[in-house]
C-alpha positions in Angstrom: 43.8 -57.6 -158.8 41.8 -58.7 -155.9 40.6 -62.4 -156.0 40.4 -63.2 -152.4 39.9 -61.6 -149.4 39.3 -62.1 -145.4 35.4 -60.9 -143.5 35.5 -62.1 -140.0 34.5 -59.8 -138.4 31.2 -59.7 -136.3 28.1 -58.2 -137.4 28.0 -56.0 -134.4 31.5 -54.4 -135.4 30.4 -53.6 -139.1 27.3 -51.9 -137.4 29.5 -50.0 -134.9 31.8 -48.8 -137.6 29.4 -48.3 -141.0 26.3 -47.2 -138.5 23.7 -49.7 -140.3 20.8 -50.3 -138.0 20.7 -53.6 -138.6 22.7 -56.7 -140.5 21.9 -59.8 -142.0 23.6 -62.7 -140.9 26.4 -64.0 -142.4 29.5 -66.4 -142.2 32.9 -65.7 -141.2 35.0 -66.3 -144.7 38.7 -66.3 -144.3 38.7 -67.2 -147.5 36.4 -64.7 -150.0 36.1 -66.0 -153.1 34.2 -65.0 -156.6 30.8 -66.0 -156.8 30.2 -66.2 -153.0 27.6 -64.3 -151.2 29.6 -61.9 -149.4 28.6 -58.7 -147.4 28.1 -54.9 -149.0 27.7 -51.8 -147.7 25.8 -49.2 -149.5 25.0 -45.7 -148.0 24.0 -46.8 -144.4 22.3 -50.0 -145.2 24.9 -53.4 -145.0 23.2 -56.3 -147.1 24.4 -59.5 -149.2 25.5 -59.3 -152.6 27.5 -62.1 -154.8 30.6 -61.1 -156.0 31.2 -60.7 -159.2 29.1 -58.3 -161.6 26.6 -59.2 -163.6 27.0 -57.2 -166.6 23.4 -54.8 -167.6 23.1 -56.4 -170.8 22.4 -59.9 -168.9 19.2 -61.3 -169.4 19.9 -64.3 -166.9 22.2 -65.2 -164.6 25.9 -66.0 -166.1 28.0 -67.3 -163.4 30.8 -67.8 -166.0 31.0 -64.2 -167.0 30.0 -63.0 -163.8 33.6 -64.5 -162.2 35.2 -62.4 -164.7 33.7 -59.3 -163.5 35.1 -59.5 -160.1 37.3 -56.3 -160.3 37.1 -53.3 -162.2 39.8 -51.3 -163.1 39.4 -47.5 -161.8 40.8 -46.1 -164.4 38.2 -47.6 -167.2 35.5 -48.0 -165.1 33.6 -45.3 -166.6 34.3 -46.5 -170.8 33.5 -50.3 -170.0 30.0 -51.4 -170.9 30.1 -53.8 -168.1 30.5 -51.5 -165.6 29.8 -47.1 -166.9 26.1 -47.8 -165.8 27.1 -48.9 -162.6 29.6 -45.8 -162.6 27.3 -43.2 -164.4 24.8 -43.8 -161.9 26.1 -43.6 -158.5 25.9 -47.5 -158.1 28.8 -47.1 -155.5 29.4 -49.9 -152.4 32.2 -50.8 -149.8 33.1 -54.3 -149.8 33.9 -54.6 -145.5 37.0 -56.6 -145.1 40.0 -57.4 -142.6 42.4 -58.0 -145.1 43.0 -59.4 -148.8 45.5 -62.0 -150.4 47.7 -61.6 -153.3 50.3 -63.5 -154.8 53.7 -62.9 -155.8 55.6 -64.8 -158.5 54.9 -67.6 -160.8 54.3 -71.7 -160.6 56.0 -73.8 -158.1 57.1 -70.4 -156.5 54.2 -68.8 -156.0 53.8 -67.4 -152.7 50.8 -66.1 -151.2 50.3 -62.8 -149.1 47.7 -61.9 -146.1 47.2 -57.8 -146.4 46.2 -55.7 -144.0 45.9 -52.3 -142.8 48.3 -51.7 -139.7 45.9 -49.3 -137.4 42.4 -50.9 -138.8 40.8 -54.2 -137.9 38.3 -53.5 -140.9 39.1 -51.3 -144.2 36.4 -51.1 -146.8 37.5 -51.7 -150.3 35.6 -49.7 -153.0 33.5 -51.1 -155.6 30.3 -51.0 -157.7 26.9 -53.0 -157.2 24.4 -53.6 -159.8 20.9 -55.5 -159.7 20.2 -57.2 -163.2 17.8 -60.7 -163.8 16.6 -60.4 -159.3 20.0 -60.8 -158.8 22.1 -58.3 -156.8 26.1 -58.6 -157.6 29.4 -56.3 -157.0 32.6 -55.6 -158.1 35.7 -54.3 -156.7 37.6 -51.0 -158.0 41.6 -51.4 -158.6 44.5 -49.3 -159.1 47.8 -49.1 -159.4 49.8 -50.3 -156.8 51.8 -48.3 -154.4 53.6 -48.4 -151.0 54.1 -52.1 -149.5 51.8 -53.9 -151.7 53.3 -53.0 -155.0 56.4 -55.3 -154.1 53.7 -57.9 -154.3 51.8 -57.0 -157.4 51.3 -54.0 -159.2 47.5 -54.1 -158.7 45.5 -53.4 -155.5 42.0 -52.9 -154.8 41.2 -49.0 -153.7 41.4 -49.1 -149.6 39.1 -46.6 -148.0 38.6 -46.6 -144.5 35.5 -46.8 -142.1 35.7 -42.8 -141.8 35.5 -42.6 -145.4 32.2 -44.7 -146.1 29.9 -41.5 -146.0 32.1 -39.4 -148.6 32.3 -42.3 -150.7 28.6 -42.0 -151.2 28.0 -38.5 -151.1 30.5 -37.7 -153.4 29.6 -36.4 -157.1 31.6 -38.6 -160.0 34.8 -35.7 -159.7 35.3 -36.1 -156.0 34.9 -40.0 -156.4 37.4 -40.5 -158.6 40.0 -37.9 -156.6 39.2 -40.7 -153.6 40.4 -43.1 -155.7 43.2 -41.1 -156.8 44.4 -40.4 -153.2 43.6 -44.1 -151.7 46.9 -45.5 -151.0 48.6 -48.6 -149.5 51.1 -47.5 -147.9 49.9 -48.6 -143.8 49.3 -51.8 -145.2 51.1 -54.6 -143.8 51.7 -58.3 -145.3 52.3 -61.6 -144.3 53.5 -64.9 -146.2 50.7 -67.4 -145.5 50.3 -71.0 -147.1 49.4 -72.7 -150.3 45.7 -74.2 -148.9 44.6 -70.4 -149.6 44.6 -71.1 -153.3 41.5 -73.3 -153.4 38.2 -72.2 -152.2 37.9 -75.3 -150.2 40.2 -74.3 -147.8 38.0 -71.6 -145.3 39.4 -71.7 -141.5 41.7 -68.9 -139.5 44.5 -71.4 -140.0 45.1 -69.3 -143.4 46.1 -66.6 -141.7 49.1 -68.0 -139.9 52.6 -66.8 -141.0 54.6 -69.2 -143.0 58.3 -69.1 -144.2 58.3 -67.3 -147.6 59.0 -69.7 -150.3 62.0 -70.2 -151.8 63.1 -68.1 -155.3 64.2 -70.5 -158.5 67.6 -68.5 -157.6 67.8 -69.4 -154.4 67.6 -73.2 -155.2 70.2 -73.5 -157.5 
C-alpha cells in the first residue's frame, strides 16, 4: 500500500527529467495525501490530478469512495470494475515523487518509514488516471514487496524510473504488465521518521528528519 508520499521537487526538474514543455504550478507536499491535488505525468504532458480514482460508474463526485481507490493492486487491476477501463484502455500515468512512507507494526508501536531510491532524487511510481463527472483522478499500481521495503510491509507501489516514463506509455498491455513484473525495490533506501507524518496536518521538511526507531513491545518488557 502507498498512502503517503513526498513531491518537492521543482517544476523545472520534473520538466528536465519527464521532457514536458511546460508545468502547472504546484506546491511542495512533504506530506501526499488521498484526495489532494497532486501532480501526473501522462505521455509528455505533466498536469494535476486528485488522488484517488473515481470509479467509471460514478455519476458525481464521491470523495468517500474515491479515498478508497487510492492504490490498485497490479495483479487485479485488469478484473476490477473500478479500475479494467482504466487498464483496458491505456489510461496509464506516473505519479513523480522523491520518496513514499510506510509503516511498520501496529498501535503504540507503529513506526513510520521515509523511502527512497538511493541514485534518484525523483522515481515515478506507476498508476492509472481516469476522467469521470469533469473531474480528473489517479491511482497508484502495487505489488508485492521485495528487496528493503518488504521488511517494512509486504506491499509497495511499482517504482519506475525517469528513463522508463516513455516505455511505460508506449508499451502494449503484455509489455506493461512485464514492467511491472520486473519493477523492483531493491536500491531503495529508508529512514525512521516521526509520528506528525500520520496526519495530513502536518506538511513541512521537518518530516523527513531521522528519528530513533521506536521501541518493540519486546523490548520494553
Amino acid at each position: 500500500m502507498c498512502g503517503r508520499y513526498a513531491i518537492f521537487a521543482a517544476p523545472h526538474r520534473l520538466i528536465e527529467l519527464f521532457g514536458s514543455e511546460s508545468i502547472p504550478n504546484f506546491p511542495a507536499r512533504y506530506n501526499a495525501a488521498p484526495l489532494q491535488d497532486l501532480p501526473i505525468i501522462v505521455k509528455n504532458r505533466i498536469g494535476i490530478a486528485r488522488w484517488g480514482l473515481l470509479p467509471p460508474w460514478a455519476t458525481e463526485d464521491d470523495k468517500g469512495l474515491c479515498a478508497k481507490m487510492i492504490n490498485a493492486r497490479s495483479e487485479t487491476v485488469m478484473e476490477k470494475p473500478a479500475f479494467r477501463e482504466s487498464w483496458g484502455r491505456g489510461r496509464r500515468c506516473l505519479v513523480p515523487v522523491n520518496g513514499f512512507y510506510e509503516w511498520q507494526g501496529e498501535g503504540d508501536h507503529k513506526q513510520a518509514y521515509y523511502i527512497h531510491h538511493e541514485r534518484h532524487d525523483v522515481i515515478a511510481l506507476a498508476g492509472l488516471w481516469a476522467k469521470q463527472a469533469g473531474l480528473l483522478t489517479f491511482t497508484i499500481l502495487t505489488k508485492e514487496a521485495d528487496g528493503l521495503i518488504k521488511s517494512i510491509h509486504h506491499r509497495m507501489p511499482v517504482i519506475l524510473t525517469p528513463a522508463q516514463a516513455q516505455d511505460w506509455f508506449l508499451a502494449d498491455e503484455s509489455q506493461a504488465r512485464t514492467m511491472i513484473a520486473q519493477a523492483q525495490g531493491v536500491d531503495m533506501r529508508a529512514r525512521a521518521v516521526g509520528r506528525e507524518v500520520g496526519k495530513v496536518v502536518h506538511d513541512h521538511q521537518g518530516l523527513l528528519q531521522e528519528v530513533p526507531k521506536t521501541a518493540s513491545p519486546s523490548r520494553l518488557l
